[in-house]
Each structure stands twice: as structure tokens, then as C-alpha cells.
C-alpha positions in Angstrom: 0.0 0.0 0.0 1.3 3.4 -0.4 1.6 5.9 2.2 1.2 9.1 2.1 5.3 9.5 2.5 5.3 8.2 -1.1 2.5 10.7 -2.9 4.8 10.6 -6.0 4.3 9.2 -9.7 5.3 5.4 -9.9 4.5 4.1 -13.3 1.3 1.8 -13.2 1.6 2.1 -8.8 0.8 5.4 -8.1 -0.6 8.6 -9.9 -2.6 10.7 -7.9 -2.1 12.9 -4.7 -4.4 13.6 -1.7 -6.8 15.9 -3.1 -7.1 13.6 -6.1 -8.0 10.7 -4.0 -10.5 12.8 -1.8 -12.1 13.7 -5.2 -12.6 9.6 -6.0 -13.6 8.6 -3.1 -16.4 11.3 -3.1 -17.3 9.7 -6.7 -17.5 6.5 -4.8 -19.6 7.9 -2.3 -22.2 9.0 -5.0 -22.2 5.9 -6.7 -23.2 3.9 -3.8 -26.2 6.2 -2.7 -27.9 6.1 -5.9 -27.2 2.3 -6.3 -29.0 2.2 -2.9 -31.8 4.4 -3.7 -32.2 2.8 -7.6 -32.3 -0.9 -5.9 -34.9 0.2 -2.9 -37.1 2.1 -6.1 -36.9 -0.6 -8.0 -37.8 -3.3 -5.7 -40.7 -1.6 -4.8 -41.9 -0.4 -8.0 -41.4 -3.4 -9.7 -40.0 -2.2 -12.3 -39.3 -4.2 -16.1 -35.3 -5.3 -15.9 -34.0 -3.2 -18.5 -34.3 -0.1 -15.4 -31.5 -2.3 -13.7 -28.7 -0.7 -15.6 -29.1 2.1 -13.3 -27.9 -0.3 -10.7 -25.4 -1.6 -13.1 -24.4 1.9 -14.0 -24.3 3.1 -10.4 -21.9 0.2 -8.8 -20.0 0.4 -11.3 -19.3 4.4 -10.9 -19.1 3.7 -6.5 -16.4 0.7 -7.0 -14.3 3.2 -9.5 -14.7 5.9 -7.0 -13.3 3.5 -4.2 -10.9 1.4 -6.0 -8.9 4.6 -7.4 -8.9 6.2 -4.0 -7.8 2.6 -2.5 -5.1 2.0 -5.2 -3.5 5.9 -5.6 -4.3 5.8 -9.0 -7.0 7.4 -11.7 -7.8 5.0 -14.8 -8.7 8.0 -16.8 -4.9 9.7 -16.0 -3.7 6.3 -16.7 -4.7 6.1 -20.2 -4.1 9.8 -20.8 -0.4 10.0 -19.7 -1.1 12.0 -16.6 -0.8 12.5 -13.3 -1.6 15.1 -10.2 -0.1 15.6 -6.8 -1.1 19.3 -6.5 -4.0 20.9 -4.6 -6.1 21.4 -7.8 -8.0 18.8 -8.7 -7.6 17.8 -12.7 -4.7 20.2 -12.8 -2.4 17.6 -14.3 1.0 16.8 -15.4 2.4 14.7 -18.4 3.8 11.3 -18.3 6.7 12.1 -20.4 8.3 8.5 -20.6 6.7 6.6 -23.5 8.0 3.4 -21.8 5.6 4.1 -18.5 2.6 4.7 -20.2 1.8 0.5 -20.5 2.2 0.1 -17.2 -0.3 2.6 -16.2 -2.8 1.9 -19.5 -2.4 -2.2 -18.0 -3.5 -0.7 -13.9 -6.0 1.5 -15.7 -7.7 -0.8 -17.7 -7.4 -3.5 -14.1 -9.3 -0.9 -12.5 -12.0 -0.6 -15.0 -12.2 -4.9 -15.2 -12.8 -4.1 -11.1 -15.0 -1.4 -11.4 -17.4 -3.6 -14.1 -16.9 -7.2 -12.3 -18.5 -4.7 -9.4 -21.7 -3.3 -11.2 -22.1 -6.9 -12.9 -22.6 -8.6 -9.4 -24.3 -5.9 -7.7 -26.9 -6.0 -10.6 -27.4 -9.6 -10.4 -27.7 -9.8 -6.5 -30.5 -7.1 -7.0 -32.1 -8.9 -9.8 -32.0 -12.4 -7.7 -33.2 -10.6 -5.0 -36.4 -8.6 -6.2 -38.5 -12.0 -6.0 -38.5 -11.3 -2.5 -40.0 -7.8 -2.6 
């Protein structure tokens, strides 16, 4: 894990600072009160399955939130060739080394595998579950 001691760029480890991270795990935050409030609504409205790709939608956004924060690292920076340690969120510097950008496209695209694997179980725990609502 990385510790604050080490809020530095390290190729396909590390490329976002504390303010960064605050701004993801808010994301995360988000993601998981509307996936609670779409899978409440929808249980009790019964509504047709195709209205469960909100819940879909919505894990998936709260585990990207929470799995960037988590692993120090933003999936969209990764596959842009940036990164940000400063105060200002989205105030970013480039990845000048062409030979760090795979490792941080390969943790980028980990995270989105994650962040998907996420909204795909949610969705079906919800979908098993509505029979009992």
C-alpha cells in the first residue's frame, strides 16, 4: 500500500495525490447512494429489468470511486499519460516516458475490469433478490 510518505508518480503504482483521492472517493460515495436508492425504487416499484442498468451503472461508478482512492491511481490519467499531486484537482502533469505509459494503461484498464466485475454482481444480487420484494 502506499503511504502518504510516497505521494509521488510510480509508473502503473501510483498517480494521484491527496486531493485527487479525496475527489474519487467522493465519486464513490455518490455511486453507492444512488445504487441504494435505484435498488430500494426498483424493488418496490417493480419495475421491467431493462431499469436495472441504473444499478449496473451506479456500482459500477461507486467501486471506480473506491478502487482509485484505495489503489492511488486514476484510470482515466492512466490512459491519458497523466498525473496530479497538486492541490487542484484535474490540474495535471504529463507522463513524459513513453515506456511508463503500458504500465499505467495495464493498472487503468485493471481498474475498470474491477469497477465492471463490481456493477455486474451488484446488478445480479438485485435482480435475484427482487423475488423477494
Amino acid at each position: 500500500m502506499i503511504t502518504v510518505e510516497h505521494a509521488q508518480y510510480i509508473p502503473g503504482v501510483c498517480n494521484i495525490g491527496p486531493e485527487e483521492r479525496r475527489a474519487r472517493r467522493m465519486v464513490g460515495w455518490l455511486g453507492l447512494v444512488i445504487t441504494v436508492v435505484a435498488w430500494v425504487l426498483l424493488a418496490y416499484l417493480g419495475l421491467a429489468l431493462m431499469w436495472y442498468l441504473v444499478i449496473f451503472l451506479s456500482a459500477s461508478l461507486s467501486a471506480s470511486g473506491f478502487i482509485q482512492d484505495r489503489m492511488h491511481f486514476c484510470a482515466n490519467f492512466g490512459m491519458r499519460h497523466v498525473f496530479n499531486f497538486g492541490p487542484e484537482v484535474g490540474d495535471t502533469d504529463a507522463v513524459m516516458q513513453r515506456e511508463f505509459w503500458a504500465a499505467d494503461r495495464r493498472k487503468a484498464i485493471r481498474i475498470l475490469v474491477y469497477s465492471l466485475l463490481w456493477g455486474v454482481l451488484t446488478t445480479g444480487a438485485a435482480i435475484l433478490l427482487r423475488r423477494f420484494f
